[in-house]
C-alpha positions as CSV (number, residue, x, y, z in Angstrom):
1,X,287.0,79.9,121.0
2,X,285.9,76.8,118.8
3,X,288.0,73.2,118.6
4,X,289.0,72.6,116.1
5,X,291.4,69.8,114.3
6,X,295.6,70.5,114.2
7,X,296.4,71.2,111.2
8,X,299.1,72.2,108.4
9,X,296.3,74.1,105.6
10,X,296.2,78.0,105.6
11,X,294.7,79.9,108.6
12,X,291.5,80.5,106.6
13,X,290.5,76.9,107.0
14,X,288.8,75.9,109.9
15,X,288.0,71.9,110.6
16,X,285.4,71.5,113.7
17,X,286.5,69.2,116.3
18,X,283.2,68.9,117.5
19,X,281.5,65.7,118.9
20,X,278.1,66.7,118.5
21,X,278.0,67.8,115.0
22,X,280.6,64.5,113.7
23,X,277.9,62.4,115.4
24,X,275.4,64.0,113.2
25,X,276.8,63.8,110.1
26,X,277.7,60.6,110.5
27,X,274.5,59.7,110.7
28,X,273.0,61.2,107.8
29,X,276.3,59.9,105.7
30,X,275.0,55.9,106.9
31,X,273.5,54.2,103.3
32,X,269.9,53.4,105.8
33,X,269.7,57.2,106.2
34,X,266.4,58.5,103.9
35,X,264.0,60.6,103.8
36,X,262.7,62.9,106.0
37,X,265.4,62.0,108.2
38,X,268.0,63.2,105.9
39,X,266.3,66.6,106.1
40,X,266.1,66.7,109.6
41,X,269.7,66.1,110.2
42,X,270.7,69.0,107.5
43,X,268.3,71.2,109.9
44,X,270.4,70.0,113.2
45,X,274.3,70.7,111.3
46,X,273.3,73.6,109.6
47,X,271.3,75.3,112.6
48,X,274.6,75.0,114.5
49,X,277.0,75.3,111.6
50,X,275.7,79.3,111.1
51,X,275.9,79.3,115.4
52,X,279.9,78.8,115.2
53,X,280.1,81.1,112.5
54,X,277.9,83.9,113.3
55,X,280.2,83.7,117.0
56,X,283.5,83.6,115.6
57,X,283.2,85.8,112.2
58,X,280.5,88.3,113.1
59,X,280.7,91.7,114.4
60,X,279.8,92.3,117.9
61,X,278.2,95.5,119.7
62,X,278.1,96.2,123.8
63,X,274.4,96.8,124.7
64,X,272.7,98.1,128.0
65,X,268.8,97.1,128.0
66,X,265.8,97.0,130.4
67,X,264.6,93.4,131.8
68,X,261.5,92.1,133.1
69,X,262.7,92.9,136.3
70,X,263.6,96.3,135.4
71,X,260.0,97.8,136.6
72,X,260.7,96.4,140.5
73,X,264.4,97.1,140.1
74,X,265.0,100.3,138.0
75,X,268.4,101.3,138.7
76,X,269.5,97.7,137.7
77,X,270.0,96.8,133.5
78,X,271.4,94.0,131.7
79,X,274.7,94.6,130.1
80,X,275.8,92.4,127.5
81,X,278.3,91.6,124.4
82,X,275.7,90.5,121.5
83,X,276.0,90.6,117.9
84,X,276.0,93.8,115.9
85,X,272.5,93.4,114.1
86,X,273.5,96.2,111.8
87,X,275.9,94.0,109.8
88,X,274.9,93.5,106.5
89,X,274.7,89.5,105.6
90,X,274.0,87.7,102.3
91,X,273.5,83.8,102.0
92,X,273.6,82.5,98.6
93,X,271.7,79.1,97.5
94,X,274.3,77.2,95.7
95,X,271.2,75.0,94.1
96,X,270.6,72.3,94.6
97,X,272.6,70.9,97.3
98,X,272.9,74.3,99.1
99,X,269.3,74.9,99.0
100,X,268.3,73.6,102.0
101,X,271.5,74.7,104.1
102,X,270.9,78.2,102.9
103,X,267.4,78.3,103.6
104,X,268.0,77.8,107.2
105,X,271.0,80.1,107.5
106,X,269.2,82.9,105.8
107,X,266.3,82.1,108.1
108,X,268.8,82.1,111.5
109,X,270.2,85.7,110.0
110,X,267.0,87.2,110.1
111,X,266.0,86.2,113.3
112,X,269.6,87.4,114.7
113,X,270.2,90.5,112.7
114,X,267.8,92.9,111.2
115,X,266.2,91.5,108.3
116,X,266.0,94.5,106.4
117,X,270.2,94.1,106.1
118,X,269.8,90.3,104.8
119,X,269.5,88.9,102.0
120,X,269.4,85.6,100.1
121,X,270.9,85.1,96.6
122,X,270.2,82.0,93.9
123,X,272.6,80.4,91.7
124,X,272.3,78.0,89.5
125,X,275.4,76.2,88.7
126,X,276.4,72.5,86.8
127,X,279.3,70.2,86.7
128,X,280.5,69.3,83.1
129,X,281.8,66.1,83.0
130,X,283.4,63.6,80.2
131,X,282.3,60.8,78.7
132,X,284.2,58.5,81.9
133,X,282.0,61.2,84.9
134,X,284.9,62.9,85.5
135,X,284.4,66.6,86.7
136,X,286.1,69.2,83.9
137,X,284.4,71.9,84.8
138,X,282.1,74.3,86.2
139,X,279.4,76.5,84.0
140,X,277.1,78.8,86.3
141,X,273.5,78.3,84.5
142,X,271.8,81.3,86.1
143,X,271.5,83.4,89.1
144,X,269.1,85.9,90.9
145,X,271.1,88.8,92.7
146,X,269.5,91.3,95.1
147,X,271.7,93.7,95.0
148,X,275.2,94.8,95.9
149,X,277.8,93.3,98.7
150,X,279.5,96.3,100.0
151,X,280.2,95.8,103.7
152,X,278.5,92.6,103.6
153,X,279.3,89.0,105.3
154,X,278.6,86.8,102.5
155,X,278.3,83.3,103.2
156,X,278.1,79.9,101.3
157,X,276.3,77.2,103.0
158,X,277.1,74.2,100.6
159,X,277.3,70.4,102.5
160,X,280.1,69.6,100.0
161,X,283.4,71.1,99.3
162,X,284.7,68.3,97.2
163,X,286.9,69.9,94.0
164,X,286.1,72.9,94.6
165,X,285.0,74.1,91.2
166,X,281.2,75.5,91.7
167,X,282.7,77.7,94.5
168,X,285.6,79.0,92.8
169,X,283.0,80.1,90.0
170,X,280.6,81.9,92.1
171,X,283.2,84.2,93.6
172,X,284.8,84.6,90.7
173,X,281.0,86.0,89.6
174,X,280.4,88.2,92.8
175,X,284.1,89.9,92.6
176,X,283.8,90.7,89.2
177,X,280.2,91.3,88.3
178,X,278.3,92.2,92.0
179,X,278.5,95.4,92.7
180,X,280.5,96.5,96.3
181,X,283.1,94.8,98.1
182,X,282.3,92.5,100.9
183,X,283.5,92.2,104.7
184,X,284.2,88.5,104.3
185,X,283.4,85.3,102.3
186,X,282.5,82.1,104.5
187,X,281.8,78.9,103.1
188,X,279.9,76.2,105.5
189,X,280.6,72.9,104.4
190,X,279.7,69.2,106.4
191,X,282.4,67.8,104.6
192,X,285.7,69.2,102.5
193,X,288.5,67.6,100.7
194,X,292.1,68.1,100.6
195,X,291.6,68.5,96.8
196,X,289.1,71.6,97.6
197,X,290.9,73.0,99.9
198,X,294.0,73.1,97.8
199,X,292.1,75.0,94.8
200,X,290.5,77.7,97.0
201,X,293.2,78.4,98.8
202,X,295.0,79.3,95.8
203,X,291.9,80.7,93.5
204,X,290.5,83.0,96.8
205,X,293.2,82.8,100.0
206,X,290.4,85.4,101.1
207,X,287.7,82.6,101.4
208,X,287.3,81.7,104.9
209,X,286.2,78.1,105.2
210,X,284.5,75.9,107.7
211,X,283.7,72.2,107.6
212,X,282.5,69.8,110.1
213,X,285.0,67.3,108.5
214,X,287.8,66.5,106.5
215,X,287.4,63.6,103.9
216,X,290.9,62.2,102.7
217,X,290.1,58.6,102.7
218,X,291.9,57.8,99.1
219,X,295.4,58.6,100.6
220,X,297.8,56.5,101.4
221,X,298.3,54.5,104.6
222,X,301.1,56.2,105.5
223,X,300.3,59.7,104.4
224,X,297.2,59.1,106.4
225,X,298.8,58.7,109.8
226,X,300.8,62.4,109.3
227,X,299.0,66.0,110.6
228,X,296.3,67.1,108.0
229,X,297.8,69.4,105.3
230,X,301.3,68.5,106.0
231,X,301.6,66.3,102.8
232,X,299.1,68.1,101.1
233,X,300.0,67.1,97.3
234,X,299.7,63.3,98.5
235,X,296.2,63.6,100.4
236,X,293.7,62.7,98.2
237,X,289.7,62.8,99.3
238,X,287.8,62.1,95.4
239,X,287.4,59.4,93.2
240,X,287.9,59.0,89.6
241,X,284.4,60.6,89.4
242,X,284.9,63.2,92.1
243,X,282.6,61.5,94.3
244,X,284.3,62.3,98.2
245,X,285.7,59.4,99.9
246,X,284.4,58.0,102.5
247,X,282.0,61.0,102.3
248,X,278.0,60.3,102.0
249,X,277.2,60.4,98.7
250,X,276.1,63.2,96.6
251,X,273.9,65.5,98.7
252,X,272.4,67.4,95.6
253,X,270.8,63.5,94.8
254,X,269.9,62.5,98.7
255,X,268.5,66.2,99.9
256,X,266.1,66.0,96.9
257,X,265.7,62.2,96.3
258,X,266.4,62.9,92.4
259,X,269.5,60.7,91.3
260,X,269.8,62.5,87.8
C-alpha cells in the first residue's frame, strides 16, 4: 500500500503523501536550484516515482529460484512474489520536459522486466498560445512509434500535469492511430493541477494518474482549507498564462536551460 493524500477526485488519481519525495521536489522547485543539480533531483523523484508504480500497477508472478547458498543447502530455495517480467511496457518521451523522466523510467523497465518487451516512444508536441501567453491549444509536431500497444503498460512520465492538454492529445493519438489496446495508461507527474485533473478525468477516466503533489495555490482562502477535489470547480492551480501555482517554474525551460 502507498500514502497517499484524502481526497474527493476520481479513484484513478493518486496524490503521494510521501515525505521523501515532497522534500525533493521542493528542492528542485527553490529559484537557487540550477544546473546539474536540477538533473540530479529529476534522477532521485523519477527513480522512485516508477518504484511506486511498477509496485502498485504492475503484474506480479510467484517464483521459486536457487541461491548462493543453494550448493551447501540443496533442498532449501527462495520463494518469492516478484514482478511479472513478461509484461509488456512502453514509456513515451513527452519532449522536452518528459525527456529526462522517461529516459530513466525506460532505463528502470529494462533493468526490471525483459528488455525485449520494452520500449520507448518520442513525441513531439507544442502549446499554441495567444497573443496575451495564454495556452489554446495543443498541436502534436511529430512522433517516433515502435510499434503496437496490445497488452501493454503504457506510461507517461511528464514532471507537469498543469492543463492537461499535451496529454489529452497523445492518447487521443495512441487510441486512435497505435495499433492494439493497452493494459493501462499511467501518467507520472511531480506536480498536477486541479485544472488537469478535471480535463483528464473527463477526456480519459481510463488514465491512471500519479503525482508527487497537488498545486492549487490560486484558490481561495476558504476553498483552500476544504478536502482536495471537494470544490473542484473553485480550485484553481494556473495562472493567466498557465504557468502552475506555486509550482517550480516550467520544467521544459529549467531541465534544458533554454528559456524559449
Amino acid at each position: 500500500m502507498i500514502s497517499e493524500i484524502k481526497h474527493h477526485y476520481s479513484k484513478q488519481i493518486h496524490i503521494l503523501n510521501d515525505k521523501y519525495l515532497s522534500s525533493m521536489l521542493t528542492r528542485l522547485c527553490h529559484p537557487h536550484t540550477h544546473q546539474p543539480t536540477i538533473n540530479e533531483l529529476v534522477e532521485f523523484l523519477y527513480t522512485d516515482l516508477i518504484r511506486v508504480v511498477l509496485n502498485n500497477e504492475f503484474p506480479t508472478i510467484d517464483v521459486t529460484s536457487p541461491t548462493r547458498m543453494t550448493q551447501k543447502h540443496p533442498g532449501i530455495l527462495l520463494k518469492a512474489e516478484v514482478l511479472d517480467k513478461n509484461q509488456r511496457a512502453v514509456s513515451v518521451n513527452l519532449a522536452r520536459a518528459g525527456t529526462f523522466p522517461s529516459h530513466i523510467c525506460y532505463n528502470a523497465l529494462n533493468y526490471i522486466l525483459n528488455p525485449e518487451l520494452v520500449r520507448q516512444d518520442h513525441v513531439t508536441a507544442a502549446r499554441k498560445t495567444d497573443d496575451k501567453n495564454r495556452v489554446t491549444g495543443t498541436t502534436l509536431e511529430g512522433s517516433k512509434i515502435g510499434g503496437d500497444v496490445e497488452g501493454s503498460i503504457v506510461i507517461f512520465p511528464d514532471p507537469m500535469g498543469a492543463t492537461g492538454g499535451t496529454l489529452v492529445e497523445t492518447l487521443d493519438f495512441y487510441k486512435s492511430s497505435v495499433k492494439g489496446k493497452a493494459k493501462k495508461y499511467i501518467a507520472l507527474h511531480l506536480i498536477i493541477t486541479p485544472e488537469y485533473i478535471k480535463r483528464l478525468t473527463k477526456a480519459h477516466p481510463d488514465l491512471i494518474v500519479y503525482g508527487v503533489r497537488l498545486d492549487r495555490g490560486l484558490s481561495k482562502s476558504e476553498i483552500l482549507k476544504t478536502v482536495p477535489g471537494e470544490h473542484l470547480d473553485e480550485e484553481r492551480g494556473l495562472d493567466d498564462t498557465h504557468y502552475i501555482v506555486p509550482g517550480g517554474g516550467g520544467f521544459g525551460e529549467i531541465l534544458n536551460n533554454s528559456y524559449v
